[in-house]
C-alpha positions in Angstrom: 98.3 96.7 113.7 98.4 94.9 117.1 99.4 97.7 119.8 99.4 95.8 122.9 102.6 93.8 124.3 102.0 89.9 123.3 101.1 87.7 125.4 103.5 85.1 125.5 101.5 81.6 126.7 101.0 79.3 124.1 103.7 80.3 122.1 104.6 78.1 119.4 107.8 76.9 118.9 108.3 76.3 114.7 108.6 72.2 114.5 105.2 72.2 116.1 103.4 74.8 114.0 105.4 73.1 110.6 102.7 71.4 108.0 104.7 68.2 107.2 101.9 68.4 104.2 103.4 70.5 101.6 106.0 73.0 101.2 105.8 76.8 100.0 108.5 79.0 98.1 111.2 80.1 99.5 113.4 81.3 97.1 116.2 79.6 94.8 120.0 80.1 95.4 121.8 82.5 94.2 125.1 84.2 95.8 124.4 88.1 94.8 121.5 88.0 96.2 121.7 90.0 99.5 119.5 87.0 101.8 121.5 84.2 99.0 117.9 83.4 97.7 116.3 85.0 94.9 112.3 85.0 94.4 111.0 82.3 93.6 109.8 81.3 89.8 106.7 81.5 88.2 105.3 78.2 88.8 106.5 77.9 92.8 103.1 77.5 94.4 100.7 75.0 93.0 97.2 76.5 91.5 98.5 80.0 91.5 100.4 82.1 88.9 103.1 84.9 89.4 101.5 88.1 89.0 104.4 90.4 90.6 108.0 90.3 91.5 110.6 92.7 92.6 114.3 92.9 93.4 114.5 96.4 94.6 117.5 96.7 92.3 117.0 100.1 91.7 117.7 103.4 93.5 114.6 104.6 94.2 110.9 103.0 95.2 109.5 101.5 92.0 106.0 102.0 90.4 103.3 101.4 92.3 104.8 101.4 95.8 104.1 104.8 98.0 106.2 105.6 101.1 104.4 107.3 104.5 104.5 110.7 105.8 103.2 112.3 108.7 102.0 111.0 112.2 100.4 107.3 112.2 97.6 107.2 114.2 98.1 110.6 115.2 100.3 110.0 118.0 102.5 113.4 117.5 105.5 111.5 119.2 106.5 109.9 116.2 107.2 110.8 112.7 106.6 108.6 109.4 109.7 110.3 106.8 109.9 109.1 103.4 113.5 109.7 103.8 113.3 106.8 105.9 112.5 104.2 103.4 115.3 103.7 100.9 116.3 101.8 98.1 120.0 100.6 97.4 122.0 97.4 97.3 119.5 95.5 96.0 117.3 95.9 99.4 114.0 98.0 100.6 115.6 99.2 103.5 112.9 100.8 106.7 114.8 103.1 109.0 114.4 103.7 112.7 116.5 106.4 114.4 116.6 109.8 116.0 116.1 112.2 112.9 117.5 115.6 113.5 114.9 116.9 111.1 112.3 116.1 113.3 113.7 117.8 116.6 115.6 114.0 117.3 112.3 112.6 117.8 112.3 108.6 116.8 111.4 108.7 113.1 109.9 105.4 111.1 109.6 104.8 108.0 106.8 102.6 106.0 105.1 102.3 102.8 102.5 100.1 101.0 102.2 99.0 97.5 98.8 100.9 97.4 99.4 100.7 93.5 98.3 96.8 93.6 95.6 95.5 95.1 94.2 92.1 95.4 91.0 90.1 96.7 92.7 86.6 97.6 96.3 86.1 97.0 99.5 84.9 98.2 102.8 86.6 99.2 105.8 86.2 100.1 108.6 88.6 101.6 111.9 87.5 102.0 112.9 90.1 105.2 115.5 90.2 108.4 115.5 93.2 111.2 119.0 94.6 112.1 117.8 95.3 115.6 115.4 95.2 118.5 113.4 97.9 120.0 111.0 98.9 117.0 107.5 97.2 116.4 108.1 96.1 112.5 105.2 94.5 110.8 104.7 93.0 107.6 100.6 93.1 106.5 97.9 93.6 104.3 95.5 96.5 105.0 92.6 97.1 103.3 92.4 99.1 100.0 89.3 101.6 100.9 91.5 102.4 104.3 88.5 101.1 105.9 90.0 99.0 108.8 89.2 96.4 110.0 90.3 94.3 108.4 93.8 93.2 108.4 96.1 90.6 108.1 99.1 91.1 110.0 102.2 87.7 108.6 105.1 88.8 110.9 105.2 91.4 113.4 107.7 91.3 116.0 106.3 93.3 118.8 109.8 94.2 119.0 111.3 91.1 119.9 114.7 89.7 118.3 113.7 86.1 119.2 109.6 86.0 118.3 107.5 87.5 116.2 103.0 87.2 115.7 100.4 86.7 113.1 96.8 88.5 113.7 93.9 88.9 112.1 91.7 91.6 112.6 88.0 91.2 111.5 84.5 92.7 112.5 83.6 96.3 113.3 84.7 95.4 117.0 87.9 94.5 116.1 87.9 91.0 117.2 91.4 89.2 116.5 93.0 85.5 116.1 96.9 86.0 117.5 99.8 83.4 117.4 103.3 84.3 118.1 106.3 82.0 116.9 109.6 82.0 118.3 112.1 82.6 115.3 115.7 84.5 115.1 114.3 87.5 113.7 117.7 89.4 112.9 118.4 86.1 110.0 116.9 86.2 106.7 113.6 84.5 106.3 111.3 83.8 103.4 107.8 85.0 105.2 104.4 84.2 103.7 100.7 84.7 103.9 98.2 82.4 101.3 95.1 84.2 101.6 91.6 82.4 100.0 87.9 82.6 100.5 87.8 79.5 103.3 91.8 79.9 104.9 94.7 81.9 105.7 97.8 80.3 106.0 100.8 82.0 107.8 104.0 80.3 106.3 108.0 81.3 107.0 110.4 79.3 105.0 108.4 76.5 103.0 106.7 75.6 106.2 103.0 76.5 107.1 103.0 78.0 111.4 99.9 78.8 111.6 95.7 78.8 109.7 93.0 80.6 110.5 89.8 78.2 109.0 86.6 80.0 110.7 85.4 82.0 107.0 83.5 84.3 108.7 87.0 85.6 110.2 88.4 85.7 106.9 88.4 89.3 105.4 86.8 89.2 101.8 87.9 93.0 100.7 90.5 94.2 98.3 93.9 94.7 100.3 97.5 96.0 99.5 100.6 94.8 101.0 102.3 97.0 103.7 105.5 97.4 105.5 106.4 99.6 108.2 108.3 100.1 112.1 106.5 101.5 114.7 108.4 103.6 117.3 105.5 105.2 119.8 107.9 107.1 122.7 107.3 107.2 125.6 106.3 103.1 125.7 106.7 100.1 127.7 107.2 97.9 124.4 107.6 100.0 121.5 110.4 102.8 122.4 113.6 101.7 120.6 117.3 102.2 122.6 119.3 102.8 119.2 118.7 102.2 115.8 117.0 99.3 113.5 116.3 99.2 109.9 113.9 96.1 108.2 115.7 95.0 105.2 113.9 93.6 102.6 115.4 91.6 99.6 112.7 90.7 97.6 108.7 90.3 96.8 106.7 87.6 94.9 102.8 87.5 94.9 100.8 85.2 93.5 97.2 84.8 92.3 95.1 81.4 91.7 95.1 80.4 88.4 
């Protein structure tokens, strides 16, 4: 995940990143819904079938999906909990906050659905943040853990008004970066279309950004990720209070 503050020049503003091509799912109506939309059907995206879905209706993580522990990238600062991640109220909820079980020291929670793994796919994630101050991130990572790659579809940098797509690629680590400025504490429908020759980076029906160079395009089985980041002392990544990312729902896709 991108660990440097984004640069902010040649930001895109969403009408002109917007395909006026085609649209992708966002999710049909419905009022018990946390976000109002449920996921999607089966037939949504053209060419591709539904191969999972999930409500998080239950009260505990569901098969498959395996919260994080210990300290990511071994910064000792910060503490990954599985307490942190929770399901209730129809919502994957990721908790940032002072944990007294960790001697107050900001503790994050994350997880990956390391129990599915794809090569080539589509996703969508319908998501909102309850605060600024924590780096949250929404991604694919590669199955073997051997990164790079990685395919980062919305990561705030934590920023209520903006948030980034990158790509990570090559043993160097070289990287394509957007940002797109969006009111990250509403619900959104976020998605990534991932195929052999593009990636596209969509958020509610409408594509923002595509990566088209195939030799940038990471060709290795990935899972899908969610986590915050809260690396004290930072200039960029040190929350002032509490955030949570709440998730409503997950739909993935494969080509038919």
């Amino acid at each position: 995940m991108l660990l440097a503050m984004a640069v902010l020049a040649g930001c895109a503003t969403f009408a002109s990143r917007a395909s006026a091509v085609m649209s992708y799912p966002v999710g049909i109506p419905s009022a018990p819904q946390p976000s109002s939309l449920a996921p999607p059907g089966h037939h949504s995206l053209a060419g591709y079938r539904e191969v999972y879905v999930n409500n998080f209706n239950g009260s505990g993580l569901p098969p498959g999906w395996i919260a994080f522990s210990g300290h990511p990238g071994g910064l000792p600062t910060v503490n990954f909990s599985v307490k942190h991640v929770v399901v209730s109220h129809g919502l994957l909820q990721l908790k940032t906050y002072r944990d007294p079980a960790y001697a107050n020291a900001w503790t994050i929670g994350g997880l990956c659905q390391c129990g599915r793994f794809s090569l080539y796919g589509a996703y969508f994630v319908r998501s909102r943040i309850t605060a600024g101050g924590a780096n949250t991130a929404e991604l694919l990572w590669p199955h073997d853990k051997q990164w790079p790659p990685e395919i980062d579809f919305n990561e705030n940098l934590n920023h209520l008004a903006l948030t980034s797509s990158t790509t990570h690629w090559s043993p160097g680590n070289q990287e394509d970066f957007t940002t797109l400025r969006i009111d990250m504490l509403q619900w959104h429908t976020w998605g990534v279309i991932w195929t052999p020759t593009y990636i596209l980076f969509v958020v509610d029906g409408q594509v923002w950004h595509r990566l088209t160079v195939t030799s940038e395009i990471p060709n290795i089985p990935m899972v899908l990720d969610f986590e915050q980041r809260a690396v004290c002392p930072s200039s960029w990544e040190c929350p002032s209070g509490p955030s949570a990312l709440l998730i409503d729902w997950v739909a993935e896709y494969e080509p038919n």
